[in-house]
C-alpha positions as CSV (number, residue, x, y, z in Angstrom):
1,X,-5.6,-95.4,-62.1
2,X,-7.9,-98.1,-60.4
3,X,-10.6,-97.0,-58.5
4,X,-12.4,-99.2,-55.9
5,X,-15.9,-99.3,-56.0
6,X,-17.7,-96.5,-54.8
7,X,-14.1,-94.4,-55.0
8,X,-15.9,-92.8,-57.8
9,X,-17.9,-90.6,-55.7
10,X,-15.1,-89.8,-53.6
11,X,-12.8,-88.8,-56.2
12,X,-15.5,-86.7,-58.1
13,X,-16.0,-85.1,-54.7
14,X,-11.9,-84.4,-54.3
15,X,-11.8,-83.2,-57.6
16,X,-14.8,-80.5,-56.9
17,X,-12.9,-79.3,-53.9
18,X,-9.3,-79.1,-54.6
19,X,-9.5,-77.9,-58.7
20,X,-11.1,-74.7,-57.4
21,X,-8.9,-74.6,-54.8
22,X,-5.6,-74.8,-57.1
23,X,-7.3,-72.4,-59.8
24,X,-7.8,-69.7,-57.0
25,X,-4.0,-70.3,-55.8
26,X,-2.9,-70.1,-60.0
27,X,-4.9,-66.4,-59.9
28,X,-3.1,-65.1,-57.0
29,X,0.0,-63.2,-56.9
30,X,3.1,-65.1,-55.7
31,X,3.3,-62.7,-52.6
32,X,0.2,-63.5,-51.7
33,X,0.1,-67.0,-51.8
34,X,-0.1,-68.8,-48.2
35,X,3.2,-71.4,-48.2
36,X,4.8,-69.0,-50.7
37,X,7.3,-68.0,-47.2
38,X,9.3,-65.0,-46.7
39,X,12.0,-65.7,-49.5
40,X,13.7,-63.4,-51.6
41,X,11.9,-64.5,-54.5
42,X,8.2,-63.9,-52.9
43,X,9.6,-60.4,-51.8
44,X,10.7,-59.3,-55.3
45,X,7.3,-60.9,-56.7
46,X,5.4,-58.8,-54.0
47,X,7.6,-55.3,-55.3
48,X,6.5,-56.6,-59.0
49,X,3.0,-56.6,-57.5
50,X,3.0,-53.3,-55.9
51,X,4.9,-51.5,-59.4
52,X,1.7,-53.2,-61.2
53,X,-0.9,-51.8,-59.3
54,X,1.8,-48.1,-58.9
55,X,2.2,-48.3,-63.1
56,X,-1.9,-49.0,-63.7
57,X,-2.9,-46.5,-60.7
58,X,-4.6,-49.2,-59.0
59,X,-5.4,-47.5,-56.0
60,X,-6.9,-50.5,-53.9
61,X,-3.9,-53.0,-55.4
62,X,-1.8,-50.3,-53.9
63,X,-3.6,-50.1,-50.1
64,X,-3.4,-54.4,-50.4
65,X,0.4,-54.0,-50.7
66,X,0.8,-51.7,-47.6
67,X,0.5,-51.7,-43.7
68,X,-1.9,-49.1,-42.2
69,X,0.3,-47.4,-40.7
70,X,3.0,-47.7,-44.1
71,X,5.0,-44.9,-44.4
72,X,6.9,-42.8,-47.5
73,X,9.8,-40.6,-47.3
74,X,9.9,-39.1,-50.8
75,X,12.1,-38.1,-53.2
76,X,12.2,-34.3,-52.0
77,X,13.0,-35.5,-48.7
78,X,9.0,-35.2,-46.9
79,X,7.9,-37.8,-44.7
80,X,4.2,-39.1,-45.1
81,X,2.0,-41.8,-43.2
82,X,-0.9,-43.9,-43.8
83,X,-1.7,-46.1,-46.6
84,X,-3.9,-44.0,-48.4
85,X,-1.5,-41.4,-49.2
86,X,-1.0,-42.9,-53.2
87,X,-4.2,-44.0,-53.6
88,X,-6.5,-40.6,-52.4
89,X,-4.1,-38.9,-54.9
90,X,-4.7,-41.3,-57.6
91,X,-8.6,-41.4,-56.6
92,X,-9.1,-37.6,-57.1
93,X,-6.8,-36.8,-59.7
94,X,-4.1,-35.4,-58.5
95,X,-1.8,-38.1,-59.2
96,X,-1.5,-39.9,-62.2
97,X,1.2,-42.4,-63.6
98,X,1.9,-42.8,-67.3
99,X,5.2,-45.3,-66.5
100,X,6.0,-46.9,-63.4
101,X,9.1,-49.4,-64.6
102,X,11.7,-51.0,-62.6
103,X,14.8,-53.1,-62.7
104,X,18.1,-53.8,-61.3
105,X,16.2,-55.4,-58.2
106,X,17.9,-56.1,-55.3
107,X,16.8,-58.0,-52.5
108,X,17.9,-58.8,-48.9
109,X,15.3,-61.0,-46.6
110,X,16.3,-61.3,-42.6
111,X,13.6,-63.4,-40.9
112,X,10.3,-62.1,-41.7
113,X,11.4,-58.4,-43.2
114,X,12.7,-57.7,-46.5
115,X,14.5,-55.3,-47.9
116,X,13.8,-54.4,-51.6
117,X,15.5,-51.7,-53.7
118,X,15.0,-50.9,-57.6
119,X,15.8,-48.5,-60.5
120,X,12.7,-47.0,-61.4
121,X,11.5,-44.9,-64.2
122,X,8.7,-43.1,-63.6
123,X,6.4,-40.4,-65.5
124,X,2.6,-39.4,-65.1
125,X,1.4,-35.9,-64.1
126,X,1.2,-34.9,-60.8
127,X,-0.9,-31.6,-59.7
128,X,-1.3,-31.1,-63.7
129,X,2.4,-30.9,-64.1
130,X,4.2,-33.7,-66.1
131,X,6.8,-35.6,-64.7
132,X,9.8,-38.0,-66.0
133,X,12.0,-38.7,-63.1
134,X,14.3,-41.8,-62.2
135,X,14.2,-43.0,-58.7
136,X,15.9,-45.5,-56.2
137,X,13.1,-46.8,-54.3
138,X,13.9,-48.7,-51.2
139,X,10.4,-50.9,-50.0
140,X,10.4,-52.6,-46.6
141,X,8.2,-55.5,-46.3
142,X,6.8,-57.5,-43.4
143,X,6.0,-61.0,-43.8
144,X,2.5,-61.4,-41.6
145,X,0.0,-63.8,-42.1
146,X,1.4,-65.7,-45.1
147,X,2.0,-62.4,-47.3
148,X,4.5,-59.5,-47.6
149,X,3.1,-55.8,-46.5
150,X,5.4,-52.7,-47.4
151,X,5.4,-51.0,-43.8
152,X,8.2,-48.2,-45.4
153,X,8.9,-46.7,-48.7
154,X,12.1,-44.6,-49.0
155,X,13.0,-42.8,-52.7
156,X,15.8,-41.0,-54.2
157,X,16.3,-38.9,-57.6
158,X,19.3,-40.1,-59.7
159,X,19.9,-37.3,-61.4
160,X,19.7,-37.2,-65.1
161,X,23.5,-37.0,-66.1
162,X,23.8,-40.1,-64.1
163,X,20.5,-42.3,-64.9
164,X,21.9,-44.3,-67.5
């Protein structure tokens, strides 16, 4: 590549702006990226994001993957609001995952909301009592401001004659 004089400068200067620039992108999850668009593929990558932080009790990856006012209807059938419902838990104890593994993904985007529904397999203790459950989880996501937020979280036991 040719260079005109003086380009030097300028392409030194390009290059200090836009390599940091494209190394911050690289480090950041695909949900999160800005231009990344509410497809099905960023959707599933943000679910693959929020099992991460879920299977490594990352309490404040989990608060980044949800809307304030996110809501969970569990398992046993309770309903619960705010986005520090998992993460308090996980903070004092009370809630602690050993496994937190999905598959069978699947994913339906209309507009800017996304539907995302898994198999998952998950143990930990929980109030000191062990736990080794499978799950559908259903997560809704929003797409606002260049990411995907879960706004609701809906899960169901299989039951173990039927998990495999």
């Amino acid at each position: 590549m040719r260079f005109q004089a003086g380009s030097y400068l300028l392409a030194g200067v390009a290059a200090f702006i836009l390599v940091p620039l494209h190394l911050a992108r690289a480090d950041t999850p695909a949900a999160q990226r800005p231009g990344s668009g509410p497809t099905a593929q960023s959707a599933l990558a943000a679910e693959e994001e929020l099992a991460r932080a879920m299977r490594e009790n990352d309490a404040d990856g989990i608060a980044r993957m949800l809307t304030d006012d996110w809501a969970v209807i569990s398992a046993h059938g309770d309903v619960a609001e705010g986005k520090d419902i998992f993460p308090s838990g996980i903070r004092a104890g009370v809630l602690t995952r050993k496994t937190y593994e999905i598959s069978e993904p699947r994913v339906r985007v209309e507009g800017n909301t996304a539907v995302v529904t898994t198999k998952v397999h998950l143990t930990g203790v929980f109030n000191g009592k062990p736990f080794d459950v499978m799950e559908r989880v259903s997560d809704v996501f929003l797409w606002k401001e260049g990411t995907w937020k879960a706004i609701l979280t809906h899960e169901t036991f299989i039951p173990a004659k039927s998990a495999g």
